[in-house]
C-alpha positions as CSV (number, residue, x, y, z in Angstrom):
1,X,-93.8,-18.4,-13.1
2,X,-93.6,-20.6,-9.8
3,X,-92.5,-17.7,-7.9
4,X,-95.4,-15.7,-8.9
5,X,-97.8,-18.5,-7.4
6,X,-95.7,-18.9,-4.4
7,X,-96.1,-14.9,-4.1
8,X,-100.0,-15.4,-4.7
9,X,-100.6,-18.0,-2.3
10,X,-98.6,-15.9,0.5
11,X,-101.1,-13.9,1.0
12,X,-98.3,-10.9,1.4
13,X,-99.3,-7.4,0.8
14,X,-97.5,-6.0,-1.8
15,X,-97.0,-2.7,-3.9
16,X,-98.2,-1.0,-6.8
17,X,-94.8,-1.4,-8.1
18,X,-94.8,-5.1,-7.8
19,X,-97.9,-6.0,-9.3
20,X,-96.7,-3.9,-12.1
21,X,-93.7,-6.2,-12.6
22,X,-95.9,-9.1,-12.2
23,X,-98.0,-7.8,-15.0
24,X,-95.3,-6.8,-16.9
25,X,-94.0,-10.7,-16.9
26,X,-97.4,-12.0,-17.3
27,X,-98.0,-9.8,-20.2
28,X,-94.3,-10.8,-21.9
29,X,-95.4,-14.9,-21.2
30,X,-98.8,-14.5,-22.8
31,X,-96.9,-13.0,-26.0
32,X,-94.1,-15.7,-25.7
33,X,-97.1,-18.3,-26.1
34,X,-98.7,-16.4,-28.6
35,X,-95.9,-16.1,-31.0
36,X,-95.2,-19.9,-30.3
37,X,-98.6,-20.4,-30.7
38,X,-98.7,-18.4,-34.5
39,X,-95.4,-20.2,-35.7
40,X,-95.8,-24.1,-34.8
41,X,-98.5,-26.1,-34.5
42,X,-98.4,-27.6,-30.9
43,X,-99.0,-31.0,-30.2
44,X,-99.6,-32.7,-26.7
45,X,-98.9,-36.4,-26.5
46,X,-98.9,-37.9,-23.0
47,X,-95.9,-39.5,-22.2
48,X,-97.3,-43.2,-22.0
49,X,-96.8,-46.4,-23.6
50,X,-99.3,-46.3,-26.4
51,X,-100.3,-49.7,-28.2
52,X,-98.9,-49.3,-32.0
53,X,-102.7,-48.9,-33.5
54,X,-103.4,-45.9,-31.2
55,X,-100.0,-44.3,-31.9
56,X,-101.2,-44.6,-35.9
57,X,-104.2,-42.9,-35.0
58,X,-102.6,-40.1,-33.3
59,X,-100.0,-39.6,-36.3
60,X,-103.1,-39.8,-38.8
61,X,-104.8,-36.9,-36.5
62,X,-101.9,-34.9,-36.5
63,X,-100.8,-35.5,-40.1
64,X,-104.3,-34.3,-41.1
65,X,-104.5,-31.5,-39.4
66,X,-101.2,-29.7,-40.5
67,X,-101.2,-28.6,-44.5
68,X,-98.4,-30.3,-46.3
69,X,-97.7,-31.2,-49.7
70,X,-98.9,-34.6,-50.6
71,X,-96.6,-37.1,-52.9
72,X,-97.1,-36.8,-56.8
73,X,-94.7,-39.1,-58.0
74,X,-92.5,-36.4,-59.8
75,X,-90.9,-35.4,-56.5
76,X,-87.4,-36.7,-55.0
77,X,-88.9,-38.7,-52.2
78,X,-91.8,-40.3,-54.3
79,X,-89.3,-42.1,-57.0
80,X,-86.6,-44.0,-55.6
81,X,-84.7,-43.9,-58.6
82,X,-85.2,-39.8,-58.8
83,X,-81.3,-39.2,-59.0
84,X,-80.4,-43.0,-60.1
85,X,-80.2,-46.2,-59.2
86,X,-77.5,-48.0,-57.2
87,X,-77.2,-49.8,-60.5
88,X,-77.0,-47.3,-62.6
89,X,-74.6,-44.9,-60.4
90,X,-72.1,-48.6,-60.6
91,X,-72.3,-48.3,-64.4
92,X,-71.7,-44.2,-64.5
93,X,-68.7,-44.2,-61.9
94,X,-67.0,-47.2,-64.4
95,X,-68.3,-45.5,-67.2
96,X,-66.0,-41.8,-65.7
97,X,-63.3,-44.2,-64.8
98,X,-62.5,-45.5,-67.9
99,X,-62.6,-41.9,-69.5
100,X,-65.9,-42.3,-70.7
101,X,-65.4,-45.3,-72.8
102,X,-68.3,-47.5,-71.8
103,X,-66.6,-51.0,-73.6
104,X,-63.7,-50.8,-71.6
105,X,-66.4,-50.0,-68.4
106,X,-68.4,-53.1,-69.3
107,X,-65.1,-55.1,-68.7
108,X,-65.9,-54.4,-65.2
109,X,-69.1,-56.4,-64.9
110,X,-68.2,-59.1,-66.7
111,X,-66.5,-61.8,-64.5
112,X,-69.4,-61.4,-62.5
113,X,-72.0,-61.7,-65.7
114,X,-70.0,-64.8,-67.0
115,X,-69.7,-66.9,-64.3
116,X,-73.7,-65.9,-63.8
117,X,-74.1,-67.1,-67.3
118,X,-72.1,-70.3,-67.4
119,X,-74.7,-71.5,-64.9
120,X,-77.9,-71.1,-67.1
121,X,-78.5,-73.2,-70.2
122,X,-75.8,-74.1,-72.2
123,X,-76.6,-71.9,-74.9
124,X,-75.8,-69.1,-73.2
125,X,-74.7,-65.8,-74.8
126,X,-70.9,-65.1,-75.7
127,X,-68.5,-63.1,-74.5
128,X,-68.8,-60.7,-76.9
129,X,-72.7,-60.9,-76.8
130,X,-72.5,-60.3,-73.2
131,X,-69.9,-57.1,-73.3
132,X,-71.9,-55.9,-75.8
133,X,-75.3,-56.0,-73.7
134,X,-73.5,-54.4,-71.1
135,X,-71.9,-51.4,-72.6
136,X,-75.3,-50.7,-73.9
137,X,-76.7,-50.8,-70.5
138,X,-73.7,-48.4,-69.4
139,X,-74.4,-45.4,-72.0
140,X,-78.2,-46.1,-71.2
141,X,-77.7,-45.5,-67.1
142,X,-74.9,-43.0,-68.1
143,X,-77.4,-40.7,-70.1
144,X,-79.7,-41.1,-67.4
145,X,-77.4,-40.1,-64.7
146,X,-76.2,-37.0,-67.3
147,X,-79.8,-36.2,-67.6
148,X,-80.7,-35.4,-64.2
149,X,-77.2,-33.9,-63.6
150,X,-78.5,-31.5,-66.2
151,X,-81.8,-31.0,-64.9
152,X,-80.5,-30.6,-61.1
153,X,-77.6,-28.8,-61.3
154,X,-78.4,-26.3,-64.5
155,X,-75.2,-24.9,-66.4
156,X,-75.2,-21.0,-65.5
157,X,-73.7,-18.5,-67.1
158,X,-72.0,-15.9,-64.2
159,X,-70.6,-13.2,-66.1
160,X,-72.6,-10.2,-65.2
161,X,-74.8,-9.3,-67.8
162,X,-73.0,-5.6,-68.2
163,X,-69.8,-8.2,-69.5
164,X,-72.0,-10.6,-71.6
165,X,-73.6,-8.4,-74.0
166,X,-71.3,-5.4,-74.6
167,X,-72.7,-2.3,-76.3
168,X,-71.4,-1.0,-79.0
169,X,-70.1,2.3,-79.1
């Protein structure tokens, strides 16, 4: 492109044959720009140091002028806990661990919950109370984290269907 304005601004006389190769790259450019043109939306942004509430206003502008799908609360980034919580992933891993016995699992938390529970009122829960409370947590985030296991990653059958349903003769 720069050599074509140095060329212009020579003043040089030049041949048929050249302006056709200059209009031959002018004409490629303009379709280069075009298809960038149909395929992204473009956005200039000086490169300045912009005070915090004019950059917001400059992402509004562009966020509202470019379609996109807004949040509904039923997608993965509206709902932290979409695919579990930290929580509940800590119960399933111990939960698989211990072979899918969740008493043995809730053994796990419970030096943490006794000492937690020594320090509250002295007529705290027991042991037993406690493990109990906590391998009823464990099945509840295990069926949780079963549940969208379930949803996100579907069983599918991969025979082909000439194999799964055989005619009779």
């Amino acid at each position: 492109m720069i050599q074509i304005g140095n060329w212009l601004l020579s003043g040089k006389d030049t041949s048929r044959e050249q302006f056709a190769k200059m209009g031959r790259f002018l004409f490629g450019f303009g379709d280069h720009l075009k298809s960038l043109n149909d395929d992204y939306h473009i956005v200039a942004i000086q490169d300045q140091l912009y005070a915090e509430e004019r950059f917001d206003k400059i992402l509004k502008q562009i966020k509202s002028s470019i379609p996109y799908d807004p949040r509904t609360g039923h997608d993965h980034n509206s709902r932290r806990s979409f695919m579990g919580s930290s929580d509940q992933w800590d119960k399933f891993l111990a939960w698989e661990a211990h072979g899918g016995n969740a008493y043995r699992a809730a053994a796990e938390f419970l030096p943490k919950l006794l000492t937690a529970s020594q320090k509250k009122l002295p007529a705290a829960l027991s042991r037993s109370e406690i493990q109990r409370d906590v391998t009823s947590s464990i099945r509840r985030a295990t069926e949780a984290i079963q549940g969208w296991i379930a949803k996100v990653y579907p069983t599918r059958d991969l025979t082909p269907v000439t194999l799964r349903n055989p005619k009779a003769a």
